[in-house]
C-alpha positions, -999 to +999 in steps of 0.1 A: -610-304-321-612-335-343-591-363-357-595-361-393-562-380-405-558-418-396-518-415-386-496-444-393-485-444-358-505-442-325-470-418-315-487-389-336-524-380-332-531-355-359-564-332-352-582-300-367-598-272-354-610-249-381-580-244-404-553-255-377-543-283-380-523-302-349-497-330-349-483-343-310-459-363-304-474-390-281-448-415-266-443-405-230-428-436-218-394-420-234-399-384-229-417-382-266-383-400-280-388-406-317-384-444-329-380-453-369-420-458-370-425-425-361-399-410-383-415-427-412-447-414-401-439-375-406-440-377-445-475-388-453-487-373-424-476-336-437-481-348-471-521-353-462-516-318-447-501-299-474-533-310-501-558-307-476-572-275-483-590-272-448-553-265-433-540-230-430-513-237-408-500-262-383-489-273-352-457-295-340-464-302-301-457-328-277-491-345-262-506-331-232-481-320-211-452-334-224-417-323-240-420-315-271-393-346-281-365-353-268-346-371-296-345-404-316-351-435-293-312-446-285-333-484-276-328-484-313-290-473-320-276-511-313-295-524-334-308-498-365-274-476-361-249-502-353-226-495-384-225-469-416-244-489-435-277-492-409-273-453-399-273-447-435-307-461-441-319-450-407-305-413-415-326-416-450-358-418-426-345-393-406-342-366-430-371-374-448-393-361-421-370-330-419-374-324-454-414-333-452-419-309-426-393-283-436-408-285-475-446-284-460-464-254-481-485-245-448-467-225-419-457-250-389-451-238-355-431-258-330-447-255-296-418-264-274-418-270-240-395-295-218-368-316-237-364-308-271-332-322-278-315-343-307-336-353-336-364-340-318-344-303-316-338-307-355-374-312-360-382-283-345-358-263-364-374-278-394-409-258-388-408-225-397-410-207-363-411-221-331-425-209-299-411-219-263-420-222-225-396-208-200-389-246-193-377-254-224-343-271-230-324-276-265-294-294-279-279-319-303-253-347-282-243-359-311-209-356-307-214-369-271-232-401-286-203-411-319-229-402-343-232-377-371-260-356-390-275-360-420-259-335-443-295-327-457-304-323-420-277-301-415-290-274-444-323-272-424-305-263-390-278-244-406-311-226-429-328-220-392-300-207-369-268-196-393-234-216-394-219-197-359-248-211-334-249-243-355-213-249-351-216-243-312-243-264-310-232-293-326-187-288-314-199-286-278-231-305-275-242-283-250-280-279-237-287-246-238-322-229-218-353-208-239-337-178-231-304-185-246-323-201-274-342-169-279-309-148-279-294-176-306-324-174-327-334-211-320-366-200-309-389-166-321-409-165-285-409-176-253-431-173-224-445-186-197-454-226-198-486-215-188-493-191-211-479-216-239-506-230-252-526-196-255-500-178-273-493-206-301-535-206-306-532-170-304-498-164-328-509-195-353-545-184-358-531-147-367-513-166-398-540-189-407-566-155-408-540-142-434-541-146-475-528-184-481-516-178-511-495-150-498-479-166-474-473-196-494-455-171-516-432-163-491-423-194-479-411-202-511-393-172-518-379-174-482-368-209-483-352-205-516-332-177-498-315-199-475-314-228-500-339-253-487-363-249-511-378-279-528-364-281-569-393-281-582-406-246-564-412-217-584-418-186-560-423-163-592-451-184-597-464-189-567-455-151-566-485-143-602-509-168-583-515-142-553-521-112-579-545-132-600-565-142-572-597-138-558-581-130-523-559-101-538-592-084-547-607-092-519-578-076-501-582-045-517-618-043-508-617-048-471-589-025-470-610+004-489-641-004-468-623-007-431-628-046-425-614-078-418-606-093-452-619-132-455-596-148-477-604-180-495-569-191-506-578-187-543 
């Protein structure tokens, strides 16, 4: 695995290996806790992803052996949050990197293990799946903190998890375990937090083996779906591109001659 993506942060480390591309939350001092830095981070990092054409899919992780995040970074609320008009601007930066992971063309995959609570729990729901270890815990104290949600931010989780286990999550600000998360829909897998690395390699390099364009395709269409589509996305188009291409031939061919296609993403 190599760094191939100078982040603006030393909090995210952004590496490659093959067409996977990696992004971990590295701030372990506050249980991966996200500061404004690091939100402002997210968007050119998954900007650089999304044109890179090296990157199939990618993954949201915390560092090591750490929660995957386990909010924004309160130190800050006194200060950047004290009033509307400072959690305005600070919400601005907050649902930017929603939006820059939730809008990302490539397939992310939250690997969640630990706290993932907060901002931290609607990043995850911002990725397009997200695979959990047994130890995993999840929930927004919002209303335990005084503080409200983007409404942008709000459309992602609502888009993720449907209005019933949004509204529970948020009314009660209960933490919930994986399996509960699992029966809510929060989360598409969990297993062991041994076995956790293993089966995000193992489920994210099955998508990245798969026709880019296709799946790209159905991102769009999906996210258009549940209305969190970018305005400018046309999933009719994107829709013409896959039976134009090269890969859609190729396809064919490995179908017809009994092998693994290699697609090309053009």
């Amino acid at each position: 695995m190599s760094v191939f993506f100078s982040s603006p942060t030393p909090k995210l480390a952004v590496s490659l290996d093959d067409s996977v591309a990696t992004v971990a939350v590295d701030n372990p001092s506050k249980h991966n806790a996200f500061d404004l830095e690091m939100w402002k981070a997210l968007p050119p990092i998954f900007s650089a992803l999304d044109q890179d054409e090296r990157v199939r899919a990618v993954i949201l992780r915390g560092a090591g052996a750490h929660a995957f995040a386990s909010g924004a970074d309160i130190g800050e609320f006194a200060t950047l949050r004290a009033d509307a008009e400072g959690g305005r601007l600070y919400e601005a930066e907050n649902e930017a990197a929603f939006w820059a992971v939730a809008r990302c063309s490539k397939p992310v995959i939250a690997m969640i293990r630990s706290f993932c609570l907060g901002g931290g729990f609607g990043l995850a729901l911002s990725c397009d799946l997200r695979i959990a270890a047994d130890n995993a815990v999840f929930g927004i104290p919002a209303a335990r903190l005084g503080i409200a949600y983007p409404p942008g931010a709000m459309r992602i989780v609502t888009a993720a998890v449907g209005a019933p286990a949004a509204r529970d999550l948020f009314y009660t600000a209960r933490r919930i375990g994986a399996a509960e998360a699992e029966r809510l829909g929060v989360v598409q897998r969990v297993v062991p937090d041994a076995d956790l690395e293993t089966a995000t390699l193992s489920l994210v390099r099955q998508i990245a083996e798969n026709a880019p364009l296709t799946i790209r395709a159905a991102k769009a269409a999906i996210d258009r779906s549940v209305g969190i589509a970018a305005p400018d996305t046309d999933p009719v188009a994107l829709a013409d591109l896959c039976f134009d291409s090269a890969d859609a031939a190729e396809g064919r061919n490995a179908f017809l001659e009994k092998r693994a296609p290699v697609f090309k993403g053009r």
